[in-house]
C-alpha positions as CSV (number, residue, x, y, z in Angstrom):
1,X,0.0,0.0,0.0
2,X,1.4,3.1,-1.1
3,X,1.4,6.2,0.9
4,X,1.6,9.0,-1.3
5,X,-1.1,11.6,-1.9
6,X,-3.2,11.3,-4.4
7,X,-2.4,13.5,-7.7
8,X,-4.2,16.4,-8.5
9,X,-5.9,16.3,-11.5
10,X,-5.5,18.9,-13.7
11,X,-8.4,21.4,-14.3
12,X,-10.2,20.5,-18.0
13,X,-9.1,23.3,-20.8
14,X,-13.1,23.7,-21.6
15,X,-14.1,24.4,-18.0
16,X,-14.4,28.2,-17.5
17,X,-12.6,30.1,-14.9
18,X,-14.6,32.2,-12.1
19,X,-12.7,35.0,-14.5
20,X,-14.1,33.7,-17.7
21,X,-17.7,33.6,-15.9
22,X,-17.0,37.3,-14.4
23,X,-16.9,38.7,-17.7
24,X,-19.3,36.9,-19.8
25,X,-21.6,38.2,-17.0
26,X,-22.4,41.5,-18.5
27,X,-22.9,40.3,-22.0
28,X,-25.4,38.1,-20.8
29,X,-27.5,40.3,-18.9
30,X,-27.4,42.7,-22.0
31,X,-28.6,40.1,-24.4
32,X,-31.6,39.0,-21.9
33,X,-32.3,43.0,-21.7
34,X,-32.2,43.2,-25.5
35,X,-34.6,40.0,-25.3
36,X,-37.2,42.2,-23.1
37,X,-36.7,45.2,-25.1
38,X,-37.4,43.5,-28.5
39,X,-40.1,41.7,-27.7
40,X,-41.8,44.4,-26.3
41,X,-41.4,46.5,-29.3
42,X,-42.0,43.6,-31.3
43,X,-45.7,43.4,-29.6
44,X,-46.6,46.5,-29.4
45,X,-45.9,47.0,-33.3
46,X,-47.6,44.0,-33.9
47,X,-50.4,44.6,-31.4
48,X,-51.7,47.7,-33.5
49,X,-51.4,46.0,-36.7
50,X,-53.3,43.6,-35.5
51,X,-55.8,45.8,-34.4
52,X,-56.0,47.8,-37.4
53,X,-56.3,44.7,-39.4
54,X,-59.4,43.4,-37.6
55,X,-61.0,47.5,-37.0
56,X,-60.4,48.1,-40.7
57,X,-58.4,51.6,-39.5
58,X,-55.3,53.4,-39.7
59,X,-53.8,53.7,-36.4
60,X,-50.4,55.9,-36.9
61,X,-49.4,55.4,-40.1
62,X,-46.4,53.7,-40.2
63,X,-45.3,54.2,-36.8
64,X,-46.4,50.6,-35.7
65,X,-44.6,48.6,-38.6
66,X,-41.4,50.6,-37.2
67,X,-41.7,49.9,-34.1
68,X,-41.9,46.4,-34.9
69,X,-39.0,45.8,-37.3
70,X,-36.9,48.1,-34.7
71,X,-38.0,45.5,-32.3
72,X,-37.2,42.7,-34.3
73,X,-33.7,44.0,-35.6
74,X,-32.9,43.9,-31.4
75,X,-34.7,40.8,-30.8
76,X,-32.9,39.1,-33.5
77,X,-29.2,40.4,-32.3
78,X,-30.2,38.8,-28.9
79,X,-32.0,35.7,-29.8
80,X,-30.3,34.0,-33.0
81,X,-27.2,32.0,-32.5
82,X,-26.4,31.5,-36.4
83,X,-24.9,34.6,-37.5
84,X,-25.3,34.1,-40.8
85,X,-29.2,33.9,-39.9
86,X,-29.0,36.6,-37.6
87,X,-27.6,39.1,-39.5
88,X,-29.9,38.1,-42.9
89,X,-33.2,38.8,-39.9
90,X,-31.7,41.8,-39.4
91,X,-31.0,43.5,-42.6
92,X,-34.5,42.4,-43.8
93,X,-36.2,43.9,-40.6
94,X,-33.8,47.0,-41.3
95,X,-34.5,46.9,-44.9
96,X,-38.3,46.6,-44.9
97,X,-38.8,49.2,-41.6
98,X,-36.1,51.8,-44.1
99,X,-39.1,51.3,-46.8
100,X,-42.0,51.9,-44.8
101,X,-40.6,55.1,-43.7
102,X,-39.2,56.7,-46.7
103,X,-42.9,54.8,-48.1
104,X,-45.1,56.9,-46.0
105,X,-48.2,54.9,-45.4
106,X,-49.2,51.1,-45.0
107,X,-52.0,49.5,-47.4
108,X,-54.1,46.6,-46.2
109,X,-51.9,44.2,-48.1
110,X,-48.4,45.2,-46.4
111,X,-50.3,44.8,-42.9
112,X,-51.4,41.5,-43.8
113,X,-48.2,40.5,-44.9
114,X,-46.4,41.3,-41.9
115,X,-49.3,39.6,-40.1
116,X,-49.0,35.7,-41.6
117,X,-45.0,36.5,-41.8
118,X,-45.5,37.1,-38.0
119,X,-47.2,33.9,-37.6
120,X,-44.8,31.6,-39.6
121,X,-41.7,33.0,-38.0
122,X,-43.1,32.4,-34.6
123,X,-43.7,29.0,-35.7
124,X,-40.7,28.3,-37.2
125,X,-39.2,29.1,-33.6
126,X,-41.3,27.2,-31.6
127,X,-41.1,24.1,-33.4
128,X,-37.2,23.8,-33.9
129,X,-35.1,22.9,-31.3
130,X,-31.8,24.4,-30.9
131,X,-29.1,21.5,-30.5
132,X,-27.6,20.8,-27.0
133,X,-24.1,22.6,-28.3
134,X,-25.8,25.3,-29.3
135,X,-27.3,26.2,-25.7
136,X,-24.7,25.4,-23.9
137,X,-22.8,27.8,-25.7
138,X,-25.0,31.0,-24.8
C-alpha cells in the first residue's frame, strides 16, 4: 500500500474560470435586456397592426410597422445563435422598416403580410429545437 497523496488532477481546458464567468456576465444580462426590449417592441408593433387589421383603420401610419422591425432588428441580435441567420433577420427587418418610412403609409396588403409572416416566424421558432451545443454555448 502506497502512501503518497493522491495526484491532482489537472483542471479540464473547456471548464471556464470564475474570471471567464465574471466577464461573460455583463454580456449576458445585455442580451436577456435586448430580449425584453425587442419583444416588447416587437408586440406593441404588432399589437396595432393587429388591431388595425381586424378594425379596418389606420392607427399611426407607419409608426407601428417601425416599431416592430426596430424590435425585431434587437430581438434578433439577442435571440439567433447563427450569425449568418441573424444578420440576414436583421438587414431584412432594417431593410423593410427603411421602406415603410421613406414609403409613408401602410395598405391593407403590407399589414397582412407582416401579419401571416409574423405567424410563420413564430412557428418556425417554436417548433425547432436548438441543438444541445448550441445552448450550452449561450
Amino acid at each position: 500500500m502506497s502512501t503518497e497523496p493522491p495526484e491532482e488532477s489537472p483542471r479540464p481546458s473547456h471548464a471556464p474560470s470564475s474570471e471567464d464567468r465574471d466577464a461573460g456576465s455583463d454580456d449576458r444580462y445585455l442580451r436577456i435586456a435586448e430580449m425584453i426590449v425587442g419583444t416588447a417592441m416587437m408586440f406593441v408593433g404588432f399589437l396595432t397592426i393587429l388591431l388595425s387589421i381586424s378594425g379596418g383603420f389606420e392607427l399611426a401610419g407607419v409608426t407601428p410597422a417601425l416599431l416592430y422591425f426596430a424590435g425585431m432588428t434587437i430581438w434578433a441580435h439577442a435571440t439567433i445563435v447563427n450569425t449568418t441567420v441573424r444578420y440576414s433577420v436583421m438587414i431584412v427587418a432594417i431593410t423593410f422598416a427603411l421602406g415603410f418610412f421613406h414609403y409613408g403609409e401602410m395598405h391593407f396588403w403590407h399589414k397582412q403580410v407582416i401579419f401571416w409572416a409574423t405567424v410563420a416566424m413564430v412557428m418556425f421558432f417554436m417548433f425547432t429545437t436548438a441543438t444541445p451545443d448550441e445552448k450550452t454555448k449561450r
